[in-house]
N, C-alpha and C positions, 0 to 999 in steps of 0.2 A: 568587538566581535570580528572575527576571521571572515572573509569570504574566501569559503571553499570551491565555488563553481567554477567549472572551466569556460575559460574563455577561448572564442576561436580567435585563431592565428589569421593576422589580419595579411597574409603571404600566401600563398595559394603552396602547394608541393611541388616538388623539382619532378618534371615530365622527361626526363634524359632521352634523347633518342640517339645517342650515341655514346661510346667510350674509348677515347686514345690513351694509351700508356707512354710516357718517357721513360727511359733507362739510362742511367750512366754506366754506360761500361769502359773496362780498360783499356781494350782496343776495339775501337768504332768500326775497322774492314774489318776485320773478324768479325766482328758483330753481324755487319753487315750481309758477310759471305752465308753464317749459319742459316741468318734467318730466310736468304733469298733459297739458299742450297737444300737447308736440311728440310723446310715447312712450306716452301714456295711465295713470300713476299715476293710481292715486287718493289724494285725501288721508283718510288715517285721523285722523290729529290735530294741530292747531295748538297750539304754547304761546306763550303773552305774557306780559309781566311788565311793568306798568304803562302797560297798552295797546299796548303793541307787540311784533308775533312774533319770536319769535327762536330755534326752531324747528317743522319742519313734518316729522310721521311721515308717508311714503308708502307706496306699496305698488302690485306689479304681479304679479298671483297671488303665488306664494312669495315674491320677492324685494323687498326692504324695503331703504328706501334715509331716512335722515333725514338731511332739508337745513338745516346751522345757521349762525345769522348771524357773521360774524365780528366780534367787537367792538375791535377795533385793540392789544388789548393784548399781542399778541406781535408786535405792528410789520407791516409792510407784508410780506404771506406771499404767497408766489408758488402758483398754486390748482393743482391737477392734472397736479403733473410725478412721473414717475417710474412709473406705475402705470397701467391701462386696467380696468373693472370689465366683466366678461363676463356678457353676459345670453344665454341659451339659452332657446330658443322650440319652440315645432310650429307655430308661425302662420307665416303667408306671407311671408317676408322684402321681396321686393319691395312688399307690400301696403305694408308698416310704413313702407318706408326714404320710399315713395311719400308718404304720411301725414307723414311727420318734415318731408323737404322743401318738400309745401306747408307745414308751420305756421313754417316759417323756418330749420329745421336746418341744423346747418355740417357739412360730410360729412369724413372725412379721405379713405375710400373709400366708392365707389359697390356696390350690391350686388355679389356676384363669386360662385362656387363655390371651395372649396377644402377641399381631404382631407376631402371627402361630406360638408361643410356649404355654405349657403349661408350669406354673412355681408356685412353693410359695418361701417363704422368711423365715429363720429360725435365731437361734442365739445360741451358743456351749454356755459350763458354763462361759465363759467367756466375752459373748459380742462379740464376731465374728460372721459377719453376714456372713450368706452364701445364695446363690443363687442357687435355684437347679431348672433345665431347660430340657424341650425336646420337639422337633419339634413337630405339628402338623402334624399329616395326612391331604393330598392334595388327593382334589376330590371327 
């Protein structure tokens, strides 16, 4: 005879209270430069290893993003398919997208409304899409 009843997971669920992203990009100052110029990162920390960076920890309030060099040894990788990282704000979305586009941003979309967000859709020198979001005012 089967037993079909569920048993509970003797593991409690993942309570995440935070989310960092790593990226390997082609080139780490470029990287760098975008995300501090075009989105307003700050740099927390550089690392190098015999003079040369080869990553760079960011940060934009919570959200923590390290940009690392690719060094060719998994062959010629294709940068930023499959995935979009979404950033959630209370700042002015148009203010941002305004800001991103003069520092040279590539847009997929221009800012919009959609299900009581405002949001556009962006992409780093690499092809990493990013998502930048914030609520609607209610009322």
């Amino acid at each position: 005879m089967n037993d079909t009843s569920v048993k509970a997971d003797p593991y409690p669920p993942l309570l995440a209270q935070d989310l960092g992203a790593s990226l390997t990009t082609a080139d780490v100052l470029r990287s760098r430069d975008w995300y501090r110029d075009v989105l307003g990162f700050t740099v927390d920390r550089e690392f190098d290893r015999e003079g040369r960076v080869f990553a760079v920890s960011m940060r934009a309030g919570n959200v923590r993003v390290l940009v690392t060099q690719d060094d060719g040894s998994k062959g010629d990788r294709v940068k930023g398919e499959g995935f979009s990282l979404q950033i959630t704000t209370s700042q002015d979305i148009d203010a941002i997208a305004a800001h991103a586009k003069e520092a040279g941003a590539t847009f997929d979309t221009e800012p919009m409304d959609m299900r009581g967000m405002r949001v556009f859709r962006l992409r780093d020198p690499d092809g990493f899409r990013l998502v930048i979001s914030s609520p609607r005012p209610t009322g």
